[in-house]
C-alpha positions as CSV (number, residue, x, y, z in Angstrom):
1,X,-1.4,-2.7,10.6
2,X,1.6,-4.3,8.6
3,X,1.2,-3.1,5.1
4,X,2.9,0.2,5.6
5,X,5.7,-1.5,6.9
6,X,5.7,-4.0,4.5
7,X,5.3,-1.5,1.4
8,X,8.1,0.4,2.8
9,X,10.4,-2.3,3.1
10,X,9.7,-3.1,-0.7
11,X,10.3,0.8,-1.2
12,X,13.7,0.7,0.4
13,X,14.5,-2.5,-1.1
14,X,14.1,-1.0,-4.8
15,X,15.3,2.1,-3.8
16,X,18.6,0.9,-1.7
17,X,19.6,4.9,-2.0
18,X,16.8,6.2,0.1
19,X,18.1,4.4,3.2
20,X,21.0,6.6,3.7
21,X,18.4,9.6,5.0
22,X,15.3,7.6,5.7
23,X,14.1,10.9,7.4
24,X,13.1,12.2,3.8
25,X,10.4,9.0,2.9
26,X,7.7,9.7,5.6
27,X,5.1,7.3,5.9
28,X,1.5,7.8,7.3
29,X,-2.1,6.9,7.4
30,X,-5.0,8.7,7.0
31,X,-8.6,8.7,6.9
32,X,-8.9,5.6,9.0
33,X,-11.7,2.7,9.6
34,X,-12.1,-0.2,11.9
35,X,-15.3,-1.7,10.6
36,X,-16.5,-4.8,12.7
37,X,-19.5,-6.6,12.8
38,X,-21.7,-7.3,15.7
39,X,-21.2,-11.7,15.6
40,X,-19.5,-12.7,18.5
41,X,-16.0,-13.3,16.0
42,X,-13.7,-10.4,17.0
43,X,-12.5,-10.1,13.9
44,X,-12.2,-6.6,11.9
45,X,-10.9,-4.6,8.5
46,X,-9.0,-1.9,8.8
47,X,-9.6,0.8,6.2
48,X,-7.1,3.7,5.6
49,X,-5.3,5.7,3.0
50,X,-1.8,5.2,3.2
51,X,0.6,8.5,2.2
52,X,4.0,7.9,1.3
53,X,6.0,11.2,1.1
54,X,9.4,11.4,-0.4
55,X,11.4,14.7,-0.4
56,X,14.4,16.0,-2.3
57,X,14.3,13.0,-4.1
58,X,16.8,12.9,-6.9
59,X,15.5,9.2,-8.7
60,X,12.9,8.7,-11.9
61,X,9.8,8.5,-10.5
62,X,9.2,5.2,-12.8
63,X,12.0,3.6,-10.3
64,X,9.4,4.4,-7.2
65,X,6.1,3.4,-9.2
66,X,7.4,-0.1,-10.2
67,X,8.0,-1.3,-7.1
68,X,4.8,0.3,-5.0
69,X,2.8,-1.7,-8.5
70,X,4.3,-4.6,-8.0
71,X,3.8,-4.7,-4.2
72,X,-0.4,-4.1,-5.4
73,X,0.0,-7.2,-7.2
74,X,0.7,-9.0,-4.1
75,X,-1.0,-7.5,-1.2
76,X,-3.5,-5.2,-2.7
77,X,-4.8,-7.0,-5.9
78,X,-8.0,-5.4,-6.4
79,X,-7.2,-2.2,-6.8
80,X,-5.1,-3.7,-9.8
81,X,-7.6,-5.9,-11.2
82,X,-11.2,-4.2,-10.6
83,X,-11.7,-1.4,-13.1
84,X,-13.4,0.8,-10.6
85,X,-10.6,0.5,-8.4
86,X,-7.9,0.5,-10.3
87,X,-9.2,4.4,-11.2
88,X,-8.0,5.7,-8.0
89,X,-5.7,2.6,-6.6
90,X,-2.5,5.1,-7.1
91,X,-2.7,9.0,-6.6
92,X,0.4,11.4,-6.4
93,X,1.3,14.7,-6.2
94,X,4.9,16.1,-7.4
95,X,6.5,19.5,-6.4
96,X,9.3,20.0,-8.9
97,X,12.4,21.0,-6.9
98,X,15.4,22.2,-9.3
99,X,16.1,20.1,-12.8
100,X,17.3,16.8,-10.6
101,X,15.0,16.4,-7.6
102,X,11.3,16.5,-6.8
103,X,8.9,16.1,-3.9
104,X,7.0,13.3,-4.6
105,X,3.7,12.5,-2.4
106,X,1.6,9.3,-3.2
107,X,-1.9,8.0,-1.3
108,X,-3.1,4.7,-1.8
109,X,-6.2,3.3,0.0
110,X,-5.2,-0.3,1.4
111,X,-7.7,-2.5,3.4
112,X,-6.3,-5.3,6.2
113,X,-8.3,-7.8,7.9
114,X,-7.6,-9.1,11.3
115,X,-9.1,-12.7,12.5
116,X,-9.3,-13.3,16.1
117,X,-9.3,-16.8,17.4
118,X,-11.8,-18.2,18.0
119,X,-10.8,-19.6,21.2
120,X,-10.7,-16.3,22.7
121,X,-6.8,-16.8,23.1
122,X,-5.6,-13.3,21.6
123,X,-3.9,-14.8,18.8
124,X,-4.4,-12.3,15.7
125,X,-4.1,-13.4,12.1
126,X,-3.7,-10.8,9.3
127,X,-4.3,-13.3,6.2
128,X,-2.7,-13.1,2.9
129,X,-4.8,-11.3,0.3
130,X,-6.7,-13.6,-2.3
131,X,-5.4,-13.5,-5.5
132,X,-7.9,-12.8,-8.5
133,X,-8.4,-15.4,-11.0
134,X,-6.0,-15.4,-14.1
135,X,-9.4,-14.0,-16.4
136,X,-9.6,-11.1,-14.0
137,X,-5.9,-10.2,-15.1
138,X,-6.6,-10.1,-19.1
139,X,-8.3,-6.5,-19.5
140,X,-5.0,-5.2,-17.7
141,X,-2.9,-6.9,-20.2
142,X,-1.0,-9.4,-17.6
């Protein structure tokens, strides 16, 4: 699974603060699915909620939403651009700490597929996500 990593990245790119204690931006998946098919393809979809945890953390929470959207735009579209979706793309929990920091806990529920060759050589691909037409973009404003 890359997105995790690649979401964090983002995270840490935005966020250039949060690298001096990365021990307090925990990342983890739960509720995990591996749904295949029976064809001969080896190919598969992971299926997980992915919970990003960030503790003592002393930024606006705007500063962590904007880059975890615009990550969705890219690798996640869907849950942007289908209104059933897009109702539960981003959930979060804060625990207010003192007046300056805040536990902040986020779950969002990603999907990755994985294509085997069809060779039977080993190679794994994890495709880039399609991107929704422009129309599928107007009733969110973009």
């Amino acid at each position: 699974m890359i997105k995790p990593a690649s979401l964090r990245t983002t995270i840490f790119e935005a966020l250039p603060t949060l690298g001096r204690d990365p021990d307090k931006f925990l990342c983890f998946i739960d509720s995990g699915q591996l749904l295949a098919t029976g064809v001969p393809a080896s190919s598969w979809e992971y299926r997980y909620q992915l919970n990003l945890i960030l503790t003592d953390f002393a930024g606006k929470p705007d500063a962590l939403f904007l880059p975890i959207v615009r990550w969705l735009h890219i690798h996640q579209p869907e849950l942007l651009a289908n209104d059933q979706l897009r109702e539960h793309a981003i959930a979060f929990e804060v625990d207010i700490l003192d007046d300056e920091r805040v536990d902040i806990a986020v779950r969002i529920p990603l999907r990755e597929s994985v294509i085997a060759s069809a060779d039977g050589g080993g190679q794994l691909v994890h495709p880039p996500e399609p991107m929704p037409a422009a129309s599928d973009w107007s009733s969110v404003g973009l």
